[in-house]
C-alpha positions in Angstrom: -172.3 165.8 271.9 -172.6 164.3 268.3 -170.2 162.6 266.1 -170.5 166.3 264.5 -169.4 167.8 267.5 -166.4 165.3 268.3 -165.5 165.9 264.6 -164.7 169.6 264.3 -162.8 169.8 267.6 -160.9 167.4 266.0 -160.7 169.7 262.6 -159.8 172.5 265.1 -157.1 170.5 267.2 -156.3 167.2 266.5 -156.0 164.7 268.9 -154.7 166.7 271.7 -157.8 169.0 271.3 -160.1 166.0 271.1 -158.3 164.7 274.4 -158.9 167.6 275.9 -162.1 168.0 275.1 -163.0 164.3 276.6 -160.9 165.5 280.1 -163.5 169.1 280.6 -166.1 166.5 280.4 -168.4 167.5 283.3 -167.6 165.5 286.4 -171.1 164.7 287.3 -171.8 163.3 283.5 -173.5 160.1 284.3 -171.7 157.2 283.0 -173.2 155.8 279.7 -173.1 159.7 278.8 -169.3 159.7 279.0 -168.5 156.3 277.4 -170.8 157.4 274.4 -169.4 161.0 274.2 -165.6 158.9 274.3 -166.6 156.5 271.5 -167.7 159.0 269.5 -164.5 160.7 269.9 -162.2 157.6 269.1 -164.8 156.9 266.3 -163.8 160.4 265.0 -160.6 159.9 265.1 -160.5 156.5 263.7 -162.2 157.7 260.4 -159.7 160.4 260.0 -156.9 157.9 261.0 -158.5 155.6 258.0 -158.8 158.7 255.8 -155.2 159.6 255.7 -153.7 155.7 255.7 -156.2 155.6 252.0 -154.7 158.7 251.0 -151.1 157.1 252.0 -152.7 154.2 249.7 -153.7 155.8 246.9 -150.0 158.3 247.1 -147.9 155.1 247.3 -150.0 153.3 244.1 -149.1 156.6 242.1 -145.5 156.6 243.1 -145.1 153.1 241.8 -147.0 154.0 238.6 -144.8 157.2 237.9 -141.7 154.4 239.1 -142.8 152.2 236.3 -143.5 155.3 234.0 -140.2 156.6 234.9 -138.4 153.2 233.9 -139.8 152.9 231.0 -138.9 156.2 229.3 -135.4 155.6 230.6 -135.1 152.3 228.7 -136.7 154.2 225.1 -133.7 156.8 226.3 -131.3 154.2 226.4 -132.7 152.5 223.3 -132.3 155.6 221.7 -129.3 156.7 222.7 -127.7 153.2 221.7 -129.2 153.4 218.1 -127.6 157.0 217.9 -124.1 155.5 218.8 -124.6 152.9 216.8 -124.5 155.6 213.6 -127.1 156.2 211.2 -129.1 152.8 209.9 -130.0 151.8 206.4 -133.8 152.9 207.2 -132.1 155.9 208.7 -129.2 156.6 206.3 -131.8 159.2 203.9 -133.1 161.0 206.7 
């Protein structure tokens, strides 16, 4: 029972497979056998825990960059739209 092992149970089932997995342990599994086959699983799930919060990183950082994006073009809009009210401008009046 490798971190491989502990991993694609967990691909297979989540946590609740990865749990069960750790309770059809054999009972007469000595000891040091069952807390490393245990740490291997929480290490498992701790790097996919740490996988998706990065992913939740890097998806919030984009949301704020399209927020920002988003702001800006609204204010050319606005600029824009202002200018147009505003009627045509020397500069503009030959267009």
């Amino acid at each position: 029972m490798d971190y491989e092992f502990w991993k694609e149970i967990h691909e297979r089932g989540g946590i609740p497979a990865v749990k069960s997995a750790l309770e059809d342990l054999p009972g007469d599994l000595p000891p040091q056998d069952a807390d490393a086959a245990t740490e291997l699983a929480l290490k498992v799930i701790e790097d996919d825990i740490a996988r998706i919060n990065a992913r939740a990183d890097q998806a919030e950082a984009r949301a704020r960059r399209l927020a920002e994006q988003t702001r800006e073009v609204n204010d050319q809009l606005a600029e824009h739209a202002a200018q147009a009210a505003d009627g045509p401008t020397p500069d503009r009046a030959a267009e």
